[in-house]
N, C-alpha and C positions, 0 to 999 in steps of 0.2 A: 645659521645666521638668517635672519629675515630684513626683509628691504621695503621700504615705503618711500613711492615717491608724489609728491601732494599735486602734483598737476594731473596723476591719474583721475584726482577728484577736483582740482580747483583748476582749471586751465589755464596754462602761463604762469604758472608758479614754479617757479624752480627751485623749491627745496626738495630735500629726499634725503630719510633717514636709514640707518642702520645702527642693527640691535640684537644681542642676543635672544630676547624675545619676543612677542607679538605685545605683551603688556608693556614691556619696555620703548618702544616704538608708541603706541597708543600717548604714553608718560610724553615723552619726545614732541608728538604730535600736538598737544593740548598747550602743549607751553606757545609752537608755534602758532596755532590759530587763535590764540590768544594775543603776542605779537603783532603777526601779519596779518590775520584775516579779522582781528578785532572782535572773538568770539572767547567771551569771559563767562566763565561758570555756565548757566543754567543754559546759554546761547549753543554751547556743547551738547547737542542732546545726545542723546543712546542713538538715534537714526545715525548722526554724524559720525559716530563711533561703530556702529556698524558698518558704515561703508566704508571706515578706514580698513576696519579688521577685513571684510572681504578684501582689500587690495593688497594686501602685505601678504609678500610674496615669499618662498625661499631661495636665499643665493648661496654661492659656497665664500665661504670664510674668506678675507683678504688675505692673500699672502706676503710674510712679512719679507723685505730684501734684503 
């Protein structure tokens, strides 16, 4: 399971995803900054997307109750 949370890069943002993948999380991510941070298409650049990929971390798996 990997974990992305957006105020490791945007400060005071309180989203944070989770994902089975790192692409899947990235998917997750782009919809939000498109959203909240007002960054459409090309305003996503590869830089931005590499600082996500560095932050996305591994957690272990939620447990179900």
């Amino acid at each position: 399971m990997k974990q992305f949370d957006c105020a490791d890069l945007v400060p005071g943002c309180g989203a944070g995803f989770r994902a089975a993948t790192a692409d899947e999380i990235i998917a997750l991510g782009r919809v939000h900054a498109a959203v909240h941070h007002g960054l459409h298409g090309e305003d996503y650049t590869p830089e931005i997307e590499a600082a996500v990929r560095s932050l996305i971390r591994d957690v272990a798996p939620a447990v179900a109750a």
